[in-house]
C-alpha angles and dihedrals in degrees: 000000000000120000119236107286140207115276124204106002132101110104120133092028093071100104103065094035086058093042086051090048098047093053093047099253129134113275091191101050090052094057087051093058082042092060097031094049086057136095122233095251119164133040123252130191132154107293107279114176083203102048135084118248112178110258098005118108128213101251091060088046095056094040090048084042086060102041105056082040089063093048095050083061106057095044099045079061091046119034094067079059084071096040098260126098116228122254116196121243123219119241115220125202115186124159119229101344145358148159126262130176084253088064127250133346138167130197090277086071093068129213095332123172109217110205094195081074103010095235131140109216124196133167108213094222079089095071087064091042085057098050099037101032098025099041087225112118126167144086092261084053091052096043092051087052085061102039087061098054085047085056092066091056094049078051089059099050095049084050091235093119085063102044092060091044087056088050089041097055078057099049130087111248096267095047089050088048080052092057100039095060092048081055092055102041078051088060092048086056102049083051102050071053095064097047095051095059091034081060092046102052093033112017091232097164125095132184115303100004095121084052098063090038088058088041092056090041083057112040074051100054118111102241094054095044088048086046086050098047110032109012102241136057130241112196092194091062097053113124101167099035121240130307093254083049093055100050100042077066103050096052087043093065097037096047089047109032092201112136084187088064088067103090095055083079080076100045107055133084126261087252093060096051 
């Protein structure tokens, strides 16, 4: 049996992991020399706005402090909607590298949630990525990037993340990349959820913000990051879906606000996503 895995990271990374699939190698096994072959730079704790993190400044402690915060909000509201009481996740800031109980991962993983510890890690190096890569700067971009992450967690309270991984360890490669993208479209919409009751009960929104979290969802989307980095798409390796894909989501769930309307994502044809 596979252990618990990384959910939602493996960004930057994606070069070399394409470059491995389409000539028939191991992604998997790459990312492992990758991890094995680094040092445990960095330093990682649950997130602390007073404390000291190496390479982490205050301001990015306090944003990423308020956001979660705000997400612990809106869920601890919602999920007993669905029968199940909110448990708080702990965000985690680390600078270069750290160690999860979902192994090893460097700033190249990206924001990733780990469901062994039920912690969100994210080096904040990604905010700049996403400003200076991604062309999607601004606090609502940033916010959307952890609400996802905390999307997986509310997945794996509802045991839904589990329930795609056990049909995943029985699926041909294509059919568990298949999977994989409905579960994180999932997470796009929960948090376009959260967004949506976080605006009505404290107007959090400004003008333009929906703009530079769709911006984000799309510079983010499989097809555009394949396009970037190897000049041509390939539909059967996406992990994350499509940039029109994530962003359909995303508005779904903000436009909606309905946590229930989260499973359709497994329910519909290729065709609907």
């Amino acid at each position: 049996m596979r252990g618990p895995v990384m959910v939602g990271g493996g960004l930057t990374t994606l070069v070399l992991v394409l470059i491995v699939w389409l000539l028939g190698g191991d992604p998997m096994a790459l990312l492992q020399q990758i991890n094995q072959g680094q040092p445990g730079g960095g330093q990682a704790g649950p997130l602390n706005p007073g404390g000291g993190e190496a390479g982490v400044d205050d301001k990015a402690k306090e944003f990423v402090a308020s956001v979660l915060a705000d997400t612990e909000d809106v869920w601890r509201v919602q999920l007993p909607k669905m029968g199940r009481q909110y448990r708080d996740p702990t965000l985690v800031l680390f600078s270069d590298a750290t160690q999860s109980a979902c192994g090893f991962a460097q700033s190249a993983t990206g924001p990733f949630y780990c469901p062994a510890d039920e912690h969100v890690y994210l080096d904040t190096a990604f905010f700049r990525e996403m400003e200076q890569r991604f062309q999607a700067p601004g606090d609502f971009a940033k916010a959307y990037v952890i609400a996802h992450e905390v999307g997986h967690h509310v997945q794996q309270i509802l045991g839904w993340s589990d329930e795609v991984h056990h049909l995943q360890q029985r699926a041909g490669k294509v059919q568990a990349n298949k999977l994989s993208v409905r579960l994180e479209l999932q997470a796009d919409f929960l948090a376009g959820v959260w967004a949506h009751h976080a605006h009505r009960s404290r107007q959090i929104l400004e003008r333009g913000d929906v703009e530079a979290a769709l911006t984000a969802a799309t510079a983010i989307g499989d097809d555009r990051l394949q396009r970037q980095t190897t000049g041509h798409v390939v539909p059967d390796s996406f992990t994350h879906g499509s940039s029109a894909q994530r962003v359909r989501w995303f508005r779904q769930g903000l436009e909606t606000g309905d946590v229930t309307k989260a499973k359709l994502l497994f329910e519909l044809d290729e065709s609907e996503l």
